[in-house]
PyMOL commands that place a pseudoatom at each C-alpha (Angstrom):
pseudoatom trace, name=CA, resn=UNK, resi=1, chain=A, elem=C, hetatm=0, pos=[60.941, 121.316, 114.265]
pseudoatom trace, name=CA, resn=UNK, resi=2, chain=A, elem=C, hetatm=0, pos=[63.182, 119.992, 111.631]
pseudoatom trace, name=CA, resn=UNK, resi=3, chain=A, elem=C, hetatm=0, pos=[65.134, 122.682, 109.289]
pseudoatom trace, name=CA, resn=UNK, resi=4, chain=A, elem=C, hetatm=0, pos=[66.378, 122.440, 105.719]
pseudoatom trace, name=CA, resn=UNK, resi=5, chain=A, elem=C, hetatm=0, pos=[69.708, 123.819, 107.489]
pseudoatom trace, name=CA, resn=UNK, resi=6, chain=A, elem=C, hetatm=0, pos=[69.796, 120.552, 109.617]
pseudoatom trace, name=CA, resn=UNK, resi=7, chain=A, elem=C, hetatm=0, pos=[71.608, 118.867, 106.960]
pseudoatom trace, name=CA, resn=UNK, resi=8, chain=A, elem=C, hetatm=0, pos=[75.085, 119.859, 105.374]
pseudoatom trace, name=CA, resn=UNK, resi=9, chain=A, elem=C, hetatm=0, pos=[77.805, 118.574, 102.730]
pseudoatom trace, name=CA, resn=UNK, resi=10, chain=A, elem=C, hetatm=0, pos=[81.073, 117.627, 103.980]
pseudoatom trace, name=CA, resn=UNK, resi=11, chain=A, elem=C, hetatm=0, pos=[83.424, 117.733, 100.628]
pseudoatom trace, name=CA, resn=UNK, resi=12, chain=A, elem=C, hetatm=0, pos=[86.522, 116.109, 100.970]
pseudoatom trace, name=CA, resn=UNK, resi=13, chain=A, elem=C, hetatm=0, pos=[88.983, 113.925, 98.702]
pseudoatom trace, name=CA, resn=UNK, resi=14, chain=A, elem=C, hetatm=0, pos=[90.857, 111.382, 99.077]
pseudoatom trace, name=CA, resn=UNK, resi=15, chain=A, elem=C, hetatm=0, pos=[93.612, 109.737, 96.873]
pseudoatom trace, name=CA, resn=UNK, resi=16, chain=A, elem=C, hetatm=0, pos=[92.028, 106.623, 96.118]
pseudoatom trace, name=CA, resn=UNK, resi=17, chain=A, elem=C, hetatm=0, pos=[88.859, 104.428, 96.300]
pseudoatom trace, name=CA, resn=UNK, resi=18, chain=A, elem=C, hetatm=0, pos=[89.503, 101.940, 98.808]
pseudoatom trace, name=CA, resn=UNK, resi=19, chain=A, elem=C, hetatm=0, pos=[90.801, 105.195, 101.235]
pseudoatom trace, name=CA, resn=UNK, resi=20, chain=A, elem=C, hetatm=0, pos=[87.161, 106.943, 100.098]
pseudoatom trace, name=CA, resn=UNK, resi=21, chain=A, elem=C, hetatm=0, pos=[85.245, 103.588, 100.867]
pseudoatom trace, name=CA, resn=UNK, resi=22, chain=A, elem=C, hetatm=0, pos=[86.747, 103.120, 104.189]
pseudoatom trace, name=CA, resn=UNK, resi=23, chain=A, elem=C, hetatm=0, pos=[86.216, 106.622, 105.148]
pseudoatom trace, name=CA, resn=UNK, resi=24, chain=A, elem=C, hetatm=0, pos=[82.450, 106.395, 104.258]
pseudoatom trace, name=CA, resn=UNK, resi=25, chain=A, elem=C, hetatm=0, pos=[81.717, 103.294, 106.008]
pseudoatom trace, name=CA, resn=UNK, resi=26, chain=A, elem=C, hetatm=0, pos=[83.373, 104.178, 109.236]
pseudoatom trace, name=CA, resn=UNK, resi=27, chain=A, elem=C, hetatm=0, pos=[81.044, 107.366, 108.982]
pseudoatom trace, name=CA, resn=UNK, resi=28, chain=A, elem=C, hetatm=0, pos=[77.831, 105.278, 108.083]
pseudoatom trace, name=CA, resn=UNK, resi=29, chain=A, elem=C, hetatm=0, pos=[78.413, 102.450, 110.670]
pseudoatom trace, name=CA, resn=UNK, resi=30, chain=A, elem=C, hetatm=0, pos=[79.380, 105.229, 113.545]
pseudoatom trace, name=CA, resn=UNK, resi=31, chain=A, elem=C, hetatm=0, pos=[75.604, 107.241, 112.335]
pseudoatom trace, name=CA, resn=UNK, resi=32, chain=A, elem=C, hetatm=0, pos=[78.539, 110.309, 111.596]
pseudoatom trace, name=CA, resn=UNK, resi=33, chain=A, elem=C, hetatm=0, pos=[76.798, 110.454, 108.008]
pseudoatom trace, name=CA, resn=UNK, resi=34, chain=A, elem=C, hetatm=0, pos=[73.643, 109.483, 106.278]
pseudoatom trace, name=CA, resn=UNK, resi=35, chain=A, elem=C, hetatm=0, pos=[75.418, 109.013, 102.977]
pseudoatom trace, name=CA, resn=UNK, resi=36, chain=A, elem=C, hetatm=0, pos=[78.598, 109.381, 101.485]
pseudoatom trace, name=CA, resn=UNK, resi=37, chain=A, elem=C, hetatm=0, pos=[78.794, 109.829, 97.732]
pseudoatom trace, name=CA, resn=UNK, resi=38, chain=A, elem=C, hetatm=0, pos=[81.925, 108.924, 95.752]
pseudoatom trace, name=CA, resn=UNK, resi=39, chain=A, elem=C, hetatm=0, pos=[82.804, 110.402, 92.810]
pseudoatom trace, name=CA, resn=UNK, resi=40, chain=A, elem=C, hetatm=0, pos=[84.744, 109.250, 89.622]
pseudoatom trace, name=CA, resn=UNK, resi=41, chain=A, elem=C, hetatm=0, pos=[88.568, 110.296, 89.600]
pseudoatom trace, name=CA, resn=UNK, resi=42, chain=A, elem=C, hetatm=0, pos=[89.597, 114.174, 89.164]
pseudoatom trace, name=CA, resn=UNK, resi=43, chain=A, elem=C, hetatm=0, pos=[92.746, 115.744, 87.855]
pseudoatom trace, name=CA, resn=UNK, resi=44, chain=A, elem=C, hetatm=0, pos=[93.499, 118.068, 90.992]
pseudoatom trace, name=CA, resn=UNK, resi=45, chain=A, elem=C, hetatm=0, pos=[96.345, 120.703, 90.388]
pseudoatom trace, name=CA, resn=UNK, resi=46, chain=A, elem=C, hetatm=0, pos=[97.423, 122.574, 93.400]
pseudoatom trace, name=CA, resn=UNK, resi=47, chain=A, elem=C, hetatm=0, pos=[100.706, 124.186, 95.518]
pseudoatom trace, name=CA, resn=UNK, resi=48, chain=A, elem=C, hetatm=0, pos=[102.238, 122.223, 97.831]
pseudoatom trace, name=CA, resn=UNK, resi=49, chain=A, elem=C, hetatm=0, pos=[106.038, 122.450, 99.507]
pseudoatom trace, name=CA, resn=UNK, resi=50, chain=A, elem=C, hetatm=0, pos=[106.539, 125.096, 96.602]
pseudoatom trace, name=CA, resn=UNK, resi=51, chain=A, elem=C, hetatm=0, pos=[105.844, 122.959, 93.897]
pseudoatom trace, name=CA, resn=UNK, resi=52, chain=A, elem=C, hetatm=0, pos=[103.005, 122.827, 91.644]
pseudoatom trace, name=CA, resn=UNK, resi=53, chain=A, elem=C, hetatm=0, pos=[101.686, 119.153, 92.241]
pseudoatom trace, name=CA, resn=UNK, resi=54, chain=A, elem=C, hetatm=0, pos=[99.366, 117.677, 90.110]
pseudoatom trace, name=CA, resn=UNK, resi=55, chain=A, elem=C, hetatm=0, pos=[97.303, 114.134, 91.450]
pseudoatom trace, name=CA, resn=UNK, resi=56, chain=A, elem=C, hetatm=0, pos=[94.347, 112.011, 90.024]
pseudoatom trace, name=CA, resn=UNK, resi=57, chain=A, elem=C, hetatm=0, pos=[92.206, 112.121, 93.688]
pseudoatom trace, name=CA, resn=UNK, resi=58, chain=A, elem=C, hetatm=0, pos=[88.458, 110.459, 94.391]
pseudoatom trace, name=CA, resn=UNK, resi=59, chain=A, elem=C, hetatm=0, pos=[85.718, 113.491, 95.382]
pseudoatom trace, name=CA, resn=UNK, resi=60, chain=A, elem=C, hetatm=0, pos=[83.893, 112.567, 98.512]
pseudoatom trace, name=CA, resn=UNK, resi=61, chain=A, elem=C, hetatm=0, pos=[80.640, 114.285, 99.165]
pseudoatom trace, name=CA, resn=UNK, resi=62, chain=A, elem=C, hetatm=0, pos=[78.968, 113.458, 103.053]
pseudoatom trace, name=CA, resn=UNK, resi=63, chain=A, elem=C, hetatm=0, pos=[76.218, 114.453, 103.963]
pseudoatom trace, name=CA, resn=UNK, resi=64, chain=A, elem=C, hetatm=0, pos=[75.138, 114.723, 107.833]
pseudoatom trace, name=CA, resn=UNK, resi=65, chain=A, elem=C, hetatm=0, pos=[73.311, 117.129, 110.070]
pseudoatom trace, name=CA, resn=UNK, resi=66, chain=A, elem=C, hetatm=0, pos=[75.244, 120.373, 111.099]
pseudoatom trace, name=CA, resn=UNK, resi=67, chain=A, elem=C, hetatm=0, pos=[75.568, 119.355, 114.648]
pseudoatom trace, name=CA, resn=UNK, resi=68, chain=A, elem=C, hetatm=0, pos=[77.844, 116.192, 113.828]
pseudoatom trace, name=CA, resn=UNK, resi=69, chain=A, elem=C, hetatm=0, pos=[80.318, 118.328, 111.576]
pseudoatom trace, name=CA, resn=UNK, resi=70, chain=A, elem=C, hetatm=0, pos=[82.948, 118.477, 113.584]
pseudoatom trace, name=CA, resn=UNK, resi=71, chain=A, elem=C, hetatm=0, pos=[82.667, 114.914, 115.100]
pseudoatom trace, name=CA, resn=UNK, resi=72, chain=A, elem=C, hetatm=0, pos=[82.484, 113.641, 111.167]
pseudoatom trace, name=CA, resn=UNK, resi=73, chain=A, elem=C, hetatm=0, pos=[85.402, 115.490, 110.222]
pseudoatom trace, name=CA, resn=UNK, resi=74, chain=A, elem=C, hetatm=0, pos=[87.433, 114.401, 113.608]
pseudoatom trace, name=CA, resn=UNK, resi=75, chain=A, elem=C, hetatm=0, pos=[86.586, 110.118, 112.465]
pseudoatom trace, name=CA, resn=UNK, resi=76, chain=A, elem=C, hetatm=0, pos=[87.140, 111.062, 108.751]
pseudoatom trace, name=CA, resn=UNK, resi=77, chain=A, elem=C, hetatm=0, pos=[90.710, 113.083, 109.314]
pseudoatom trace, name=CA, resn=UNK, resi=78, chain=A, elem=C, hetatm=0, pos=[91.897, 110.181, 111.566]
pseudoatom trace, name=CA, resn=UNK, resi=79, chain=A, elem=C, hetatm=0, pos=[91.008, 107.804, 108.251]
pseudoatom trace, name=CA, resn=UNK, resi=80, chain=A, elem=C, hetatm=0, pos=[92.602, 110.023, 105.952]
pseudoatom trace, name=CA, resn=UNK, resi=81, chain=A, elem=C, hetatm=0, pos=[96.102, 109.385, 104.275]
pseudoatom trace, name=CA, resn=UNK, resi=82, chain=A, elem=C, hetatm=0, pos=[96.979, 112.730, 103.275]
pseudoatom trace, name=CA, resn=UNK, resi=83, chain=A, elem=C, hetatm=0, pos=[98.537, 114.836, 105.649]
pseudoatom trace, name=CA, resn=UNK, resi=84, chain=A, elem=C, hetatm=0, pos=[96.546, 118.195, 105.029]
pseudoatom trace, name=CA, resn=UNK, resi=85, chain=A, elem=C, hetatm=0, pos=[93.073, 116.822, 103.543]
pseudoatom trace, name=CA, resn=UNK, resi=86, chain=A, elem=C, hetatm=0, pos=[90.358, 119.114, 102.523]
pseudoatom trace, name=CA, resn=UNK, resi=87, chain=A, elem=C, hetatm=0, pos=[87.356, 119.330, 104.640]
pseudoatom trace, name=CA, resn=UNK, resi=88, chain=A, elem=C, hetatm=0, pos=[84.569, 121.755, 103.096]
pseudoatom trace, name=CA, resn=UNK, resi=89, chain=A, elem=C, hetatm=0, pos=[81.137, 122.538, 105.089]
pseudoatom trace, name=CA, resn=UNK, resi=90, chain=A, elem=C, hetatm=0, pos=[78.505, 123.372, 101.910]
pseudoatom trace, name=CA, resn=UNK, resi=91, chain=A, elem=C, hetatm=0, pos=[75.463, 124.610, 103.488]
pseudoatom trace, name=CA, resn=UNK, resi=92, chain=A, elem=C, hetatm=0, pos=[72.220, 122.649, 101.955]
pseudoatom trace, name=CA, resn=UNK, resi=93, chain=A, elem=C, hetatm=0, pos=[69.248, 125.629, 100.844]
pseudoatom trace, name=CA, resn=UNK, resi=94, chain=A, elem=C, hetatm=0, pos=[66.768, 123.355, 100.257]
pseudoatom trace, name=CA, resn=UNK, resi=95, chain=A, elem=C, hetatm=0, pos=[66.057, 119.495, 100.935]
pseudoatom trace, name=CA, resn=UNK, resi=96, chain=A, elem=C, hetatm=0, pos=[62.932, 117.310, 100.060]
pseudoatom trace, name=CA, resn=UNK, resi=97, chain=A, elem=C, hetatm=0, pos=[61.475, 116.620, 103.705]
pseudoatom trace, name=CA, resn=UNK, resi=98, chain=A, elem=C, hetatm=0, pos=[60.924, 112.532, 102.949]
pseudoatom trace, name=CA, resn=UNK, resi=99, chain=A, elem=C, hetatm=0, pos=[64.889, 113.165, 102.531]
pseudoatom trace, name=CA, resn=UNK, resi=100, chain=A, elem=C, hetatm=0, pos=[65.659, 115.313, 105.526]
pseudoatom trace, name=CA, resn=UNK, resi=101, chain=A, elem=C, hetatm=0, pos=[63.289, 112.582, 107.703]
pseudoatom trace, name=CA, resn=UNK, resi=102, chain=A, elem=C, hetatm=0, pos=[65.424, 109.714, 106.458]
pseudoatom trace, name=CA, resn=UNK, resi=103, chain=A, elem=C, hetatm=0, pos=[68.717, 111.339, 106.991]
pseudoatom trace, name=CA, resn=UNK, resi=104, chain=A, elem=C, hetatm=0, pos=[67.935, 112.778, 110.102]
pseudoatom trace, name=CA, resn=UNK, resi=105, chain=A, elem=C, hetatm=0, pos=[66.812, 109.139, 111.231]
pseudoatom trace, name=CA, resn=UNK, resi=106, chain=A, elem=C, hetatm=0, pos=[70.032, 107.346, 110.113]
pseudoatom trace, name=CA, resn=UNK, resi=107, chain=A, elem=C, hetatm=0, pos=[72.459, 109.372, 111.616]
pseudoatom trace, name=CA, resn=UNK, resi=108, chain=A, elem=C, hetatm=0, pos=[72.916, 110.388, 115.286]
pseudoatom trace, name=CA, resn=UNK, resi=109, chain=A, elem=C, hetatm=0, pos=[71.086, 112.719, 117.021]
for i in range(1, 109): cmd.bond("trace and resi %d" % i, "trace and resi %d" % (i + 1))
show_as sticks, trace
zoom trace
């Protein structure tokens, strides 16, 4: 029986759009992800090497089931330019089941 809790967010960003479009095609065409939503530009402020950095970066929002997590975030990391990127599991409460059928259909399983 399909769960609500069979789907999850991946969050991740990415420096640009053309890194955030080829990240979220690879995980379409492989059936890693059912979508990827990308985001308009942030201002992301943060410590790195001691500094206080501050970068314009492109929000990244997958969504896949909870049993392809890791394999998502294994194709996505080998895609991704920076050299610690931010991989965030958000657990989904609630999904519309037409949703959850089509997602669970495009993606592997």
């Amino acid at each position: 029986m399909k769960q609500n809790d069979d789907l999850v967010f991946i969050y991740t960003t990415l420096p640009d759009q053309e890194s955030a479009v080829t990240i979220a095609h690879a995980l379409v065409e492989r059936r890693l992800a059912a979508c990827c939503n990308i985001g308009a530009p942030i201002r992301s402020i943060y410590s790195w090497d001691g500094a206080i950095e501050e970068a314009s970066e492109i929000p990244v929002l997958i969504k896949t089931r909870r049993t392809l997590v890791a394999e998502a975030v294994d194709a996505a990391h080998a895609l991704h330019p920076h050299e610690a990127p931010c991989f965030v599991r958000v657990p989904i409460d609630g999904v519309s089941e037409f949703y959850l059928e089509w997602a669970l259909s495009v993606t592997k399983g």
